[in-house]
C-alpha positions in Angstrom: -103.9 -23.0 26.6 -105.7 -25.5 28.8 -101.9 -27.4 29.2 -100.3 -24.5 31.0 -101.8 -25.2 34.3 -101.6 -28.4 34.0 -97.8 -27.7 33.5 -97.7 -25.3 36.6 -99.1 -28.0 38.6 -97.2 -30.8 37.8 -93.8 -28.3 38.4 -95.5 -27.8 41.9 -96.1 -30.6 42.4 -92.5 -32.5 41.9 -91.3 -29.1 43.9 -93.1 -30.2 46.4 -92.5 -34.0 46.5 -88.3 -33.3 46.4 -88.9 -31.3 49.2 -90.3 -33.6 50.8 -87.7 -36.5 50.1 -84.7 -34.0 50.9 -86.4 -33.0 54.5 -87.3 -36.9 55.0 -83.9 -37.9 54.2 -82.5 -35.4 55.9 -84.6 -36.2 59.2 -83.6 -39.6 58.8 -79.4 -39.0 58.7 -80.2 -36.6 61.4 -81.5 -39.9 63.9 -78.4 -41.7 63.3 -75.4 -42.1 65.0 -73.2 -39.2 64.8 -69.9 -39.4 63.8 -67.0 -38.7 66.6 -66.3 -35.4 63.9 -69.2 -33.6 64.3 -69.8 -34.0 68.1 -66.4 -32.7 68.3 -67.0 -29.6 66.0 -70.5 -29.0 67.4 -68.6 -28.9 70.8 -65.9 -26.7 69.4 -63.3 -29.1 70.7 -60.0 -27.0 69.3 -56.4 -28.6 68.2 -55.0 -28.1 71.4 -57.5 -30.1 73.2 -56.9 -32.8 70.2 -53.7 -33.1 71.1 -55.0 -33.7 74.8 -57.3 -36.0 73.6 -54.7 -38.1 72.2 -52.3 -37.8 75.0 -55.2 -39.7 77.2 -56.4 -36.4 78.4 -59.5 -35.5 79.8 -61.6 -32.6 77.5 -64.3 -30.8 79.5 -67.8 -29.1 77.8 -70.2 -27.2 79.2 -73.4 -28.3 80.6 -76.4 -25.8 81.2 -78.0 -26.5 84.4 -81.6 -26.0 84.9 -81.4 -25.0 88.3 -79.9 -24.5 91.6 -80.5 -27.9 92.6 -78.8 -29.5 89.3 -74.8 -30.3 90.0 -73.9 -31.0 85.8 -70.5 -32.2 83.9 -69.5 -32.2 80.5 -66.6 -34.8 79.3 -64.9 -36.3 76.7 -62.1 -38.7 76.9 -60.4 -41.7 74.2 -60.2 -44.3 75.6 -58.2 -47.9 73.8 -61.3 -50.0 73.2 -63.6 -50.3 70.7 -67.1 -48.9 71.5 -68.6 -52.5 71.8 -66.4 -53.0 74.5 -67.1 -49.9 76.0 -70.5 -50.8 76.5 -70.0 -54.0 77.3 -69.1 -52.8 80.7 -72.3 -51.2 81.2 -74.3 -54.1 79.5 -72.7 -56.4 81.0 -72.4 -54.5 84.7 -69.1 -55.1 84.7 -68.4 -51.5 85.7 -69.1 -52.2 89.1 -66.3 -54.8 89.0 -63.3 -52.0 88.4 -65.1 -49.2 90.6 -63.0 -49.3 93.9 -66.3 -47.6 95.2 -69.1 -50.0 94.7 -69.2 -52.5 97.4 -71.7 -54.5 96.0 -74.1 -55.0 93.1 -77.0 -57.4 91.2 -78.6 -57.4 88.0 -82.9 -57.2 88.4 -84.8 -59.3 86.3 -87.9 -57.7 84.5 -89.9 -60.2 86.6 -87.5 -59.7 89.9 -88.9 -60.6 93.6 -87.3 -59.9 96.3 -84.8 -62.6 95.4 -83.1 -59.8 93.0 -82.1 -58.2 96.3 -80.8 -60.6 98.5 -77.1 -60.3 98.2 -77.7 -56.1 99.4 -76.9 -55.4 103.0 -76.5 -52.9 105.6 -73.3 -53.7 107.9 -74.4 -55.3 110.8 -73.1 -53.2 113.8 -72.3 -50.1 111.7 -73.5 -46.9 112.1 -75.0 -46.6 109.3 -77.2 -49.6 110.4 -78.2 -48.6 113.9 -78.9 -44.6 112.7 -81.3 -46.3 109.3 -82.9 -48.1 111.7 -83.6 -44.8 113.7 -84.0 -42.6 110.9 -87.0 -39.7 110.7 -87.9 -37.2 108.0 -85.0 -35.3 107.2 -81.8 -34.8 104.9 -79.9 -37.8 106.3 -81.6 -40.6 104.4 -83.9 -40.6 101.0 -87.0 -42.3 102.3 -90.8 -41.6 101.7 -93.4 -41.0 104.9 -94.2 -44.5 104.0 -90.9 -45.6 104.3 -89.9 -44.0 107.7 -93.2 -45.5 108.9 -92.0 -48.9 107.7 -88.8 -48.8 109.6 -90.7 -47.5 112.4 -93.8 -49.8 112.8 -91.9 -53.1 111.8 -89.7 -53.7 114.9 -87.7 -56.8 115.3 -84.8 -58.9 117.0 -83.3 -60.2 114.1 -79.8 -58.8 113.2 -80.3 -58.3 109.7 -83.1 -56.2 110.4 -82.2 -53.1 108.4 -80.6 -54.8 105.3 -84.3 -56.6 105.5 -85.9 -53.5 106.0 -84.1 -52.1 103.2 -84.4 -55.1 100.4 -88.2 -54.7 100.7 -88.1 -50.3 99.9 -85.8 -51.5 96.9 -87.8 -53.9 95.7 -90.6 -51.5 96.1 -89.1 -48.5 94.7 -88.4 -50.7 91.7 -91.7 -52.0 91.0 -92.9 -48.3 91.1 -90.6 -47.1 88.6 -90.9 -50.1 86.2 -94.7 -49.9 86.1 -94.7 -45.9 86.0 -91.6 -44.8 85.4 -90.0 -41.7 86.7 -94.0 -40.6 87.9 -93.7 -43.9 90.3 -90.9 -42.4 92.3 -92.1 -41.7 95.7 -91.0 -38.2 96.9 -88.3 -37.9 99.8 -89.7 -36.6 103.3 -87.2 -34.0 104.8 -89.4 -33.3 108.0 -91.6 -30.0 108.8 -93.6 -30.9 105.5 -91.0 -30.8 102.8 -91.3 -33.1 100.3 -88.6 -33.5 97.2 -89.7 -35.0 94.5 -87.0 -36.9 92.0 -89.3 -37.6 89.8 -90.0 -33.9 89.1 -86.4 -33.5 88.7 -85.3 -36.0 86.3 -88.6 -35.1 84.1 -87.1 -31.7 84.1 -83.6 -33.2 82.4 -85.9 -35.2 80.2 -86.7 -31.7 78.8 -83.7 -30.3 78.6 -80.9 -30.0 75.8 -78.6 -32.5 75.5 -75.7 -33.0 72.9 -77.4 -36.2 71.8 -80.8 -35.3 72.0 -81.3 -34.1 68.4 -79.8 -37.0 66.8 -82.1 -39.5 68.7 -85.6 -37.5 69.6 -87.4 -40.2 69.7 -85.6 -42.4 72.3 -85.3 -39.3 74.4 -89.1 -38.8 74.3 -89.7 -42.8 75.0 -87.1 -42.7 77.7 -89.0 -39.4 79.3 -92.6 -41.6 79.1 -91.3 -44.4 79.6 -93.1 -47.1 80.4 -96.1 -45.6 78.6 -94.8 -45.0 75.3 -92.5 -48.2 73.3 -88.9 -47.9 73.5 -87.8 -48.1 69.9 -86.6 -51.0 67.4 -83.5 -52.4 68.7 -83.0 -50.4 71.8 -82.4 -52.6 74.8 -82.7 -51.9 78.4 -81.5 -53.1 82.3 -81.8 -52.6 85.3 -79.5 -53.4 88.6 -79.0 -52.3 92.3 -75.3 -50.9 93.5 -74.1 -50.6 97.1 -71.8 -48.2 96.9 -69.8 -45.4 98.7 -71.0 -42.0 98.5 -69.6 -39.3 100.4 -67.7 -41.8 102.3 -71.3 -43.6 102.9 -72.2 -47.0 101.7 -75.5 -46.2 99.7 -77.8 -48.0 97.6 -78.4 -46.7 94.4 -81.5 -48.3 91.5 -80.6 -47.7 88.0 -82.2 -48.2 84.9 -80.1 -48.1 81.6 -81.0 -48.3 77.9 -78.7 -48.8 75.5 -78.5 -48.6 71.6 -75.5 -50.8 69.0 -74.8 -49.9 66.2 -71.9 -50.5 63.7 -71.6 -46.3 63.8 -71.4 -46.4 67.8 -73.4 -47.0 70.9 -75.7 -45.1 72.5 -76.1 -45.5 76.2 -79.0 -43.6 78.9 -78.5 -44.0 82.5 -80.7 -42.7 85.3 -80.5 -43.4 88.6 -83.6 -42.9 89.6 -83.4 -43.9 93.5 -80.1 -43.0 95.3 -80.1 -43.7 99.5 -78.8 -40.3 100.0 -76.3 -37.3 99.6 -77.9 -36.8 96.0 -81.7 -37.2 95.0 -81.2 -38.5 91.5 -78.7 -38.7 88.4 -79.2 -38.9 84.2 -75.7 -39.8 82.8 -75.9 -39.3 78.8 -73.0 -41.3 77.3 -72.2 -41.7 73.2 -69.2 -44.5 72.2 -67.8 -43.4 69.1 -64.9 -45.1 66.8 -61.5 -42.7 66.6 -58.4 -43.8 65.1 -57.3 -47.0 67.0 -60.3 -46.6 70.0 -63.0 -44.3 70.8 -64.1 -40.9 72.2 -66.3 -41.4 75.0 -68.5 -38.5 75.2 -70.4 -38.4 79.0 -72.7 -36.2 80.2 -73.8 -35.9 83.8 -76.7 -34.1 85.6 -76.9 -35.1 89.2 -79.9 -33.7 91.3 -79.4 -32.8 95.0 -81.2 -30.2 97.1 -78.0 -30.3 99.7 -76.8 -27.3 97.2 -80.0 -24.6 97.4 -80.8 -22.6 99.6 -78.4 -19.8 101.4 -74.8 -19.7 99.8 -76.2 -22.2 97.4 -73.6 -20.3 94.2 -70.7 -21.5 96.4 -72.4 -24.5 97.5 -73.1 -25.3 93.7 -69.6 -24.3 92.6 -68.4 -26.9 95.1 -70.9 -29.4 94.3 -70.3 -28.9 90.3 -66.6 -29.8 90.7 -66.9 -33.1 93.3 -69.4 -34.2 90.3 -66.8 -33.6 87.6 -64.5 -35.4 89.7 -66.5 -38.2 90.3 -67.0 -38.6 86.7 -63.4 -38.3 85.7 -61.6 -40.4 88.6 -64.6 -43.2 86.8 -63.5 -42.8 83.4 -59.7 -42.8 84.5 -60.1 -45.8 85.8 -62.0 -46.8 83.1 -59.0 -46.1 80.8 -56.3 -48.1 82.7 -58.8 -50.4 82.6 -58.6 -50.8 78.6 -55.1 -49.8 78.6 -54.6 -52.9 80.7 -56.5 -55.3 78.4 -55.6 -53.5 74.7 -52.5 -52.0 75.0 -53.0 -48.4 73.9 -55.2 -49.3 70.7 -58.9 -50.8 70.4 
């Protein structure tokens, strides 16, 4: 008689212990790469936009915007490469080299000075150079109260004064954001005391739902806290400086990219977490995944801008949302003569 609970309790017990292993296993499926399949069924990507897809067509999805100051984009496109060399443009900043937009751009050491910097400048004579140089709290230029004080108090005759002027915000911005992360980002000072605060922004799209956020949570929660909390095993990251047009405006833009290989596919987070002005700050989201002779690139953009609230912001942001979605496509376009170029039509 004594045996019978003893019985139960072992039947409990190896209950409990496959249920266990069947959650664990399945948690542990769930953190790896998905295949180019299921993104495209959770997506509900149909046979006509297959056939697009093939063609060398761009596939739209729907991305949910927090806000009225978040411009988002949802894409898919095939492109003829394989998804290491996909990356390998981003790795390798290489990306920079087929955008007719950048004008120039440098990869920042962990341990960068000023040094890291040096090839960034304003055009001497421009503009651009003599309003920076002039510039107050306001909408025309992303700057802190520090840094409109800086351009301000230090007053020179050198000609290169503003691209000076400007290395040293870069270089400063960067240190920020490398030893705190996105709570280092010094708000922007739009005048009458208005403060916008990026960081606050780009925490915000750290919380939201993304396609790949479920398959990698806990690179999404390092990349939110990062620096405090370890990126995981095998996940590499970069960081560079762009000069680059922007609403017909050379800009300088500080990004900071992590990026994930594996034989499955590669994994690649990008935020731009300093941008001179026009937009506040950008996440880009973008998944390299083999299919048939290439891959799908799956790219998900949320840009930040307060240019698009405020009166007529729905029309404002219905503008905004497509010059985003066109930014992103003309990029990946070019991106696909690109490979087309190098490959052929296959990987």
């Amino acid at each position: 008689m004594m045996l019978q609970p003893l019985k139960t309790a072992l039947i409990v017990g190896f209950k409990l212990l496959l249920c266990l292993s069947v959650s664990l296993s399945c948690a542990k499926v769930y953190a790896q790469m998905p295949s180019s399949q299921a993104l495209l069924e959770q997506l509900a990507v149909n046979q006509q936009d297959l056939k697009r897809l093939d063609q060398g067509d761009i596939v739209l999805f729907n991305v949910e915007s927090s806000g009225e100051m978040e411009l988002t984009s949802g894409v898919v496109i095939y492109l003829p490469a394989t998804p290491t060399q996909v990356s390998g443009l981003f790795k390798k900043d290489s990306l920079a080299s087929i955008d007719p937009l950048v004008i120039s751009a440098g990869f920042i050491p962990l341990q960068a000075n000023q040094e890291a910097f040096k090839r960034f400048s304003v055009k001497a004579g421009s503009d651009e150079e003599a309003e920076f140089l002039e510039a107050t709290p306001g909408s025309q230029f992303n700057l802190s109260t520090q840094e409109f004080d800086l351009i301000r108090t230090q007053e020179s005759n050198q000609p290169d004064r503003a691209s000076k002027l400007y290395r040293q915000i870069l270089w400063q911005r960067w240190q920020s954001y490398r030893k705190n992360g996105i709570k280092g980002i010094a708000p922007y000072d739009r005048g009458n005391n208005t403060l916008v605060n990026p960081g606050v922004d780009l925490q915000a799209a750290g919380l939201e739902h993304d396609l790949l956020k479920p398959y990698f949570p806990e690179l999404f929660n390092a990349w939110l806290n990062y620096p405090d909390m370890p990126l995981p095993k095998g996940v590499e990251d970069f960081y560079n400086w762009s000069n680059r047009l922007v609403q017909s405006r050379a800009t300088a833009i500080l990004t900071h990219r992590l990026m994930l290989s594996e034989a499955q596919g590669e994994l690649i987070l990008i935020r731009q977490f300093y941008a001179g002005h026009s937009f506040n700050a950008n996440q880009l989201t973008i998944i390299c995944l083999p299919y048939k002779q290439g891959s799908l690139v799956f790219y998900t953009n949320r840009t930040f801008t307060d240019q698009v609230s405020g009166f007529g912001s729905a029309l404002k942001h219905l503008i905004g949302d497509n010059i985003a979605q066109s930014q992103v496509t003309n990029l990946l376009k070019i991106m696909q003569k690109h490979f087309k170029k190098i490959n052929g039509n296959g990987g």
